[in-house]
C-alpha positions in Angstrom: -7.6 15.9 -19.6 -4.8 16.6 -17.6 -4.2 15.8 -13.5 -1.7 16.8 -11.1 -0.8 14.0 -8.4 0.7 15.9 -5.4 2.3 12.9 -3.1 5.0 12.8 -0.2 6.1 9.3 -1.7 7.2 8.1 -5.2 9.0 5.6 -6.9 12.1 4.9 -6.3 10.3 5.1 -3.2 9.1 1.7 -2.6 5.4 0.9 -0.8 2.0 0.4 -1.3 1.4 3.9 -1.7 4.3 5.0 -4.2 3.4 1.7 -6.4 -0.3 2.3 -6.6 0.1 6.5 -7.5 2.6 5.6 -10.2 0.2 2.8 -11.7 -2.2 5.4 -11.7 0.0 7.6 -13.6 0.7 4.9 -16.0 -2.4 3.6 -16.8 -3.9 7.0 -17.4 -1.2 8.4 -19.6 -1.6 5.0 -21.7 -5.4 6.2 -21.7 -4.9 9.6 -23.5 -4.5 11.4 -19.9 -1.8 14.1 -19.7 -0.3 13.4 -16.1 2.0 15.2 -13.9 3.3 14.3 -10.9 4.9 16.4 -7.4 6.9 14.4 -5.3 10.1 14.4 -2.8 13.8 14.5 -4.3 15.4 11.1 -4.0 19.3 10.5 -3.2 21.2 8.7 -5.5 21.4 5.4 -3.9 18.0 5.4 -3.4 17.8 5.1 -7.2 20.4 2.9 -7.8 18.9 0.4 -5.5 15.5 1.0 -7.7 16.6 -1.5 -10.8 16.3 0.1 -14.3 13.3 -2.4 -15.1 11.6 -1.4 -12.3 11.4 2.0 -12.7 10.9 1.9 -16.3 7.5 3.3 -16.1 7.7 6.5 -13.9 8.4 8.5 -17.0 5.2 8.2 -17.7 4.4 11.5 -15.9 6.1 14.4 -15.7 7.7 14.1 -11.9 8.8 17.8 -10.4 10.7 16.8 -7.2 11.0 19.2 -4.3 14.3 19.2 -1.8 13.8 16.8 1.1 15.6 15.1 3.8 15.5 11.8 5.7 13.0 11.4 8.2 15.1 10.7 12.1 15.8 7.1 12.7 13.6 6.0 9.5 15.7 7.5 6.3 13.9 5.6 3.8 11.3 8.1 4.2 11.9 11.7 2.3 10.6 14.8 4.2 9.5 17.4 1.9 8.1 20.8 2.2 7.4 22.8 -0.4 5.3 26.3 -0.3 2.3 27.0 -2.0 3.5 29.5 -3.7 5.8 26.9 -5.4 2.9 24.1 -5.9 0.7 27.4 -7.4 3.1 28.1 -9.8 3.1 24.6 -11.0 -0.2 24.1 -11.5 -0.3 27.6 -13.5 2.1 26.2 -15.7 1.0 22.7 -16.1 -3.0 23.8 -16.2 -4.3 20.8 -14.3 -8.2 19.8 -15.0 -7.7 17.9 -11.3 -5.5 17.7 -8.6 -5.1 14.5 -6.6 -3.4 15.1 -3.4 -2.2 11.5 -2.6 -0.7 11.8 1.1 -2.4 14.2 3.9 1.4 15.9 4.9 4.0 17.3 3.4 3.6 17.9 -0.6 -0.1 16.4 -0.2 -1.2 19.4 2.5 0.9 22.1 -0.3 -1.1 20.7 -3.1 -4.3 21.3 -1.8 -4.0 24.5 -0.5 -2.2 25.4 -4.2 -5.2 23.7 -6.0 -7.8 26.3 -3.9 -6.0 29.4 -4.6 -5.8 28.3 -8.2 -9.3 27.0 -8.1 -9.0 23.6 -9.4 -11.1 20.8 -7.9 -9.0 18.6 -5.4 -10.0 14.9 -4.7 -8.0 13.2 -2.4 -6.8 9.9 -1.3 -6.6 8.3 2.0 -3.8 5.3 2.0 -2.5 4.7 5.7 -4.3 4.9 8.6 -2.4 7.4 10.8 -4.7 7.4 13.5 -3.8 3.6 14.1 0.0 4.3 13.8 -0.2 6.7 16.9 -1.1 3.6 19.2 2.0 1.1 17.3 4.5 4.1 17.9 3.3 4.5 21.8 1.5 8.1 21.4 -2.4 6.5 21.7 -3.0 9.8 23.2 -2.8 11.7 19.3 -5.1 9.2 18.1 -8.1 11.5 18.5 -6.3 14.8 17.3 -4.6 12.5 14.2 -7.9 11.5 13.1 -9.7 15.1 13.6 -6.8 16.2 11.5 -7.9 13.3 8.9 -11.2 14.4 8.8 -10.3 17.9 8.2 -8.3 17.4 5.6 -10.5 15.1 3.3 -13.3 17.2 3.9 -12.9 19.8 1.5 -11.8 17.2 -1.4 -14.5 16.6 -3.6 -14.2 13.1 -3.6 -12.1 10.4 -1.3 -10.5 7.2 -2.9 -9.7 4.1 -0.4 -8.7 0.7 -1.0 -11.0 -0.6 1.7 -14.6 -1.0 2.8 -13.2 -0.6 5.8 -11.4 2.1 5.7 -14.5 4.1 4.2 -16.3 2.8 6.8 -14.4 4.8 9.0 -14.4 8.0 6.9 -17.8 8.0 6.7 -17.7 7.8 10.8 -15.4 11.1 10.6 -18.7 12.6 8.6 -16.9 12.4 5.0 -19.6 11.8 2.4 -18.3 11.1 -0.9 -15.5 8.2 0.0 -14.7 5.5 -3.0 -13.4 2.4 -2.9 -10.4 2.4 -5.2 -7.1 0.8 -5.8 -7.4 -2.7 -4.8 -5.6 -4.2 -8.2 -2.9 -6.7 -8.2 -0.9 -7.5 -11.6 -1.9 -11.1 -11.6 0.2 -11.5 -14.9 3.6 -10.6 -13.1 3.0 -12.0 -9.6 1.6 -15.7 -10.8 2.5 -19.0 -9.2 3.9 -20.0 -12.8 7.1 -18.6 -11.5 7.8 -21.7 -9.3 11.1 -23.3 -10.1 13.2 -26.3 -8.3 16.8 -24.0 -9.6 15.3 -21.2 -7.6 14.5 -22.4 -4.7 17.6 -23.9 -4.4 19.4 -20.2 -5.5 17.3 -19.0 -2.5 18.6 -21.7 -0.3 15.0 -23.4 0.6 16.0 -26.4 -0.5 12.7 -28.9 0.9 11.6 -27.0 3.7 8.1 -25.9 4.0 9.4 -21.7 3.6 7.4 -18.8 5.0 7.2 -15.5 3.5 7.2 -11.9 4.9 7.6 -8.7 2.6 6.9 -5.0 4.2 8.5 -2.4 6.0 10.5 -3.5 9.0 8.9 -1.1 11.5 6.6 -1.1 14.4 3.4 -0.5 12.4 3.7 -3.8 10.3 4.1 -5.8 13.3 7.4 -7.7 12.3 8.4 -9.1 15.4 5.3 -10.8 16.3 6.0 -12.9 12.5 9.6 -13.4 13.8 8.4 -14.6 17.1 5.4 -17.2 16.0 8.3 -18.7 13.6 10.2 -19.2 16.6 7.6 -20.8 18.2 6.6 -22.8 15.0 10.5 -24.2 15.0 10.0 -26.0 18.5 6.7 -27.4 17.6 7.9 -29.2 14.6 10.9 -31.1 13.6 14.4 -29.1 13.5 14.7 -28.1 9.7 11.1 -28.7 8.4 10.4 -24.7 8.1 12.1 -21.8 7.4 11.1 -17.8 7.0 12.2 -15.3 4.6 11.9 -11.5 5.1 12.0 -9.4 2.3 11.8 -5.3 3.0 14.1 -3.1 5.0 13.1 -0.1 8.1 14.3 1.1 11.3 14.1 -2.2 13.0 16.0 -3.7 10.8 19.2 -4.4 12.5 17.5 -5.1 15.6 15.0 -7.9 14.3 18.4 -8.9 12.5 19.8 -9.5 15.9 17.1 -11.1 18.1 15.9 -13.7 14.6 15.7 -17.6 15.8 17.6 -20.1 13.4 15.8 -20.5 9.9 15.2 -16.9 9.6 16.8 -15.0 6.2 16.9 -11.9 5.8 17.0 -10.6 1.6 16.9 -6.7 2.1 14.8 -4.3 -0.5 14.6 -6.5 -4.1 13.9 -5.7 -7.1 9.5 -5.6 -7.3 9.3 -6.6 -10.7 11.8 -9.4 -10.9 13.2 -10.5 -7.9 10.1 -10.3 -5.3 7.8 -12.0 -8.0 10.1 -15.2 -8.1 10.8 -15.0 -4.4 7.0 -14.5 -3.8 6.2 -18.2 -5.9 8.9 -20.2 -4.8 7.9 -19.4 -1.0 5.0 -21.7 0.3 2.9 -19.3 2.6 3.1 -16.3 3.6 2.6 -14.5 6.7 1.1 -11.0 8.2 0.7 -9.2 11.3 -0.3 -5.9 10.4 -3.7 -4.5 11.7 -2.7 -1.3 10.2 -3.3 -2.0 6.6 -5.9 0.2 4.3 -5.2 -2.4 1.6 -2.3 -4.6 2.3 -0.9 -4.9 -1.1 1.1 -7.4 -0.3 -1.3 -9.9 0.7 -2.6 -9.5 -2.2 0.9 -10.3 -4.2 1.1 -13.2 -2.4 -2.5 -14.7 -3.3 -1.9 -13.7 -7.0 1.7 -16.1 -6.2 -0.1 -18.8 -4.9 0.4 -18.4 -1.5 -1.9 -19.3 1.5 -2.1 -15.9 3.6 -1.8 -16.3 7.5 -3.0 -12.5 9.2 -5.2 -10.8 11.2 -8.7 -10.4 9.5 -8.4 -5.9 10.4 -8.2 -3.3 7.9 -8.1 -3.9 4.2 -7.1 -7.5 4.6 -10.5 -8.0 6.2 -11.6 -7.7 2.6 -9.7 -10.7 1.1 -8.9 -12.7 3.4 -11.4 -15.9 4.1 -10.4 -18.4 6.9 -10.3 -21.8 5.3 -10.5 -20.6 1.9 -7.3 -18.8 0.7 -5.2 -18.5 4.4 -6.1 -18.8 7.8 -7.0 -15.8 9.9 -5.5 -15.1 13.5 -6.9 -12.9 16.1 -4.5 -9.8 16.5 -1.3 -9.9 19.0 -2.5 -14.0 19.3 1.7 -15.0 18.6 1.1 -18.5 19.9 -2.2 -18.8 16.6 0.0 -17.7 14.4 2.8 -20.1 15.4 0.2 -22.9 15.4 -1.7 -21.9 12.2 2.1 -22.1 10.6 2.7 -25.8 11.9 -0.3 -26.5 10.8 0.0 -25.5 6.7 3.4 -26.8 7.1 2.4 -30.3 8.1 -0.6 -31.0 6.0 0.0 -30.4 2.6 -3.3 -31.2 1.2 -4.7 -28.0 2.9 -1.8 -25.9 1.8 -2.6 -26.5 -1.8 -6.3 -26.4 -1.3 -5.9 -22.8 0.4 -3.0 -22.3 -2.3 -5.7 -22.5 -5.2 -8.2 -20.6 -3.5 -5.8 -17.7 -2.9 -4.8 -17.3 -6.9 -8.5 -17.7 -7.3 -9.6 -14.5 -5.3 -7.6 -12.1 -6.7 -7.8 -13.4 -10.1 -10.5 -10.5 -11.2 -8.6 -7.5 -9.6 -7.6 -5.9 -12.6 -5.5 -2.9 -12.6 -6.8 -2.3 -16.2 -10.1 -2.5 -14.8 -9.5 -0.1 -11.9 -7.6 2.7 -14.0 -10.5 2.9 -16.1 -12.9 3.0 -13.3 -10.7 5.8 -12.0 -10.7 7.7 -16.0 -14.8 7.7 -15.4 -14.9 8.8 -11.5 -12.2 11.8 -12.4 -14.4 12.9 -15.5 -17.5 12.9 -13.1 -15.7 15.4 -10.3 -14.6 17.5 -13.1 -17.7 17.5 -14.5 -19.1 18.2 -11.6 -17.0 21.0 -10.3 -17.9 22.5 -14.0 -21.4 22.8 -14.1 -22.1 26.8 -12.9 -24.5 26.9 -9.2 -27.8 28.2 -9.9 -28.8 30.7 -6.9 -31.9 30.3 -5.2 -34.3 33.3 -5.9 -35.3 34.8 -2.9 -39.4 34.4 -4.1 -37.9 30.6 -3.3 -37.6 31.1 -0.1 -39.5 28.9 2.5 -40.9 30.3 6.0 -40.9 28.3 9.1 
C-alpha cells in the first residue's frame, strides 16, 4: 500500500502538526506501508537548529519539497504553493493508493485537487482550529467565512481524522459525517518522569525552587502572556525565590514577551524534542497552559507522560485529558488571577503536587502511538476499500413514485 501525505508543515518544522504527520510516516513505513511525503523547502538553519537525532526518522518517507518563503512577521512558518499540475505529476509517478492532505492551505489545498484529477481517494485531517485563530489575531469578523471554508474543504475527503472529541464535535456541526478521532499518542517511553536528576536541575539553574513549565509557540493563539502574567502574580503571593518559570519554544512575540517577563522567568529558545525538551520537561515541577485553541494540545500531553501536574483551560483537545484534581487543575479561560492562584497553590502544598503528579503519568500511560498507527493502517485500508468497490446503478424498474 502506498500514501501520499500532502502537508504545509514538516520536520525540521517543529509543532504538533509536523511531529504527529512524520510519526505517521514512520510508523507505517515500519508497517510494510510505502510512504511519500509533499512538504515546504526548509532553509538551512532551519535544519541545523533540527539536531541530527531528532530528525533521524524523516527519511522514513520520501519528502519532495516545494520552494517556499517565510510567512511576514512569523518566519518559522514556510509558505508554499505549488500547482496541481506539479502535485499531479507526483502522484503519477509515485502511484499513491491514498492521499492524506494534512493541512487545509497551501500544499494541503494542491494535494487535493491533484488527488481528484488523478482520481485517488483523498481523506483529510483537520489539526488547528483556524476559525478560533481569527478571534486571537483580532479578525473575529472571518470566523464565519474561515469555518465555511473548513467545511468546504473536508467535505469532499472521504474520511476526517481529529485528535479531539471536541473538535469532531464541531465538524459534525459544519455537516461533516465521517470525522475520526485520531492522533492523540504521546511516546511515554521518551517523555517519562525517570528523567529527573538533581545535576540537571542544577545545569538548568532551578536549583530548589518549585519551577513551572511552558513549551509552544510564542504567539497570540497559545496565549503566552496570560502564563507570563499569572507567574507574575504568583511571585508577589508567595515568598521572593520560591518559584520560577521556564519557556521553552520561539514565535513572533518572542522578543516582546522577552522584554515585558517579571524576575524568575527563563527563557531556553527551540530545543532539541528528543533530548533536551524530555529532560527539561521532568526536571520542571508543573507545567502551565493557556491556550483555548488547541485540537489536541500535544504538549499537555508531554508533560503528563513527564510527570507533571497540568494547570489550563478545560477547551479544545485538552478538555479531553485534563481532570481538575486528578492530574492538574483546570482554570476558566482569560481568569489570570486562577491561574496565578492555582500556581501558589501546587507550589506550596506538595503533597497535592505529587498526588496530581502520579495521576498525570497515569492518564496518558495507554496512549500508544503503536496503538494509534495501527488503528490508522486499518481505517486507510477501509477508505481504500471502500473507494474500490464499483457503484451499482439503480435500475430504473427500482424506481419509487411519490
Amino acid at each position: 500500500m502506498r500514501v501520499l501525505y500532502c502537508t504545509d508543515t514538516y520536520p525540521p518544522q517543529v509543532n504538533g502538526v509536523s511531529i504527529v504527520t512524520q510519526v505517521s510516516v514512520t510508523g507505517l513505513t515500519r508497517s510494510g506501508w510505502e510512504c511519500a511525503v509533499a512538504a515546504p523547502r526548509y532553509p538551512a538553519a532551519t535544519h541545523a537548529a533540527w539536531s541530527q537525532d531528532a530528525g533521524s526518522e524523516v527519511g522514513a518517507g520520501a519528502v519532495h519539497s516545494f520552494p517556499s518563503i517565510a510567512m511576514p512577521r512569523y518566519p518559522e512558518i514556510r509558505l508554499a504553493r505549488p500547482s496541481v499540475a506539479q502535485l499531479t505529476r507526483l502522484i503519477d509517478d509515485f502511484r499513491p493508493d491514498l492521499v492524506h492532505c494534512e493541512t487545509e492551505f497551501g500544499i494541503g489545498r494542491a494535494g487535493k485537487a491533484a488527488a481528484a484529477r488523478a482520481g485517488v481517494p483523498v481523506v483529510s485531517s483537520y489539526h488547528t482550529d483556524f476559525a478560533r485563530y481569527t478571534e486571537a489575531y483580532g479578525a473575529r469578523w472571518l470566523k464565519g467565512m474561515v469555518s465555511r471554508y473548513i467545511a468546504r474543504f473536508h467535505r469532499s475527503s472521504r474520511r476526517v481524522y481529529t485528535p479531539s472529541s471536541v473538535s469532531r464535535g464541531e465538524l459534525s456541526g459544519l455537516g461533516l459525517t465521517d470525522v475520526e478521532v485520531w492522533g492523540r499518542g504521546v511516546d511515554t517511553e521518551l517523555f517519562h518522569p525517570g528523567r529527573r536528576a538533581d545535576g540537571v536541575r542544577a545545569a538548568l539553574g532551578m536549583g530548589s525552587r518549585y519551577t513551572f513549565l511552558y513549551v509552544g509557540r510564542l504567539a497570540s493563539e497559545k496565549r503566552p502572556d496570560q502564563v507570563l502574567e499569572a507567574f507574575r502574580l504568583a511571585s508577589e503571593l508567595l515568598p521572593r525565590g520560591v518559584i520560577h518559570l521556564v519557556i521553552a519554544g520561539t514565535g513572533p512575540w518572542e522578543e516582546e514577551l522577552r522584554a515585558a517577563a517579571p524576575p524568575g522567568v527563563s527563557f531556553l529558545g527551540l530545543l532539541d524534542r528528543r533530548s533536551r525538551l524530555p529532560d527539561l520537561y521532568a526536571n520542571c515541577d508543573a507545567f502551565v497552559f493557556a491556550s483555548v485553541t488547541e485540537t489536541l494540545g500535544l504538549v499537555v500531553l508531554e508533560a503528563m507522560a513527564s510527570g507533571l501536574p497540568v494547570i489550563a483551560i478545560p477547551e479544545g483537545g485538552v478538555r479531553d485529558h485534563l481532570r481538575d484534581g486528578r492530574n492538574g487543575l483546570a482554570c476558566k479561560a482569560g481568569d489570570i488571577h486562577g491561574m496565578a492562584l492555582a500556581m501558589a497553590r501546587l507550589a506550596t502544598e506538595w503533597g497535592l503536587s505529587r498526588r496530581l503528579a502520579r495521576g498525570a503519568r497515569q492518564s496518558v500511560e495507554a496512549l500508544s502511538w503503536d496503538r494509534e498507527v495501527e488503528r490508522l493502517d486499518l481505517s486507510y485500508r477501509e477508505v481504500i476499500e471502500r473507494a474500490r468497490r464499483p457503484t451499482v446503478p439503480i435500475p430504473a424498474t427500482a424506481a419509487v413514485n411519490f
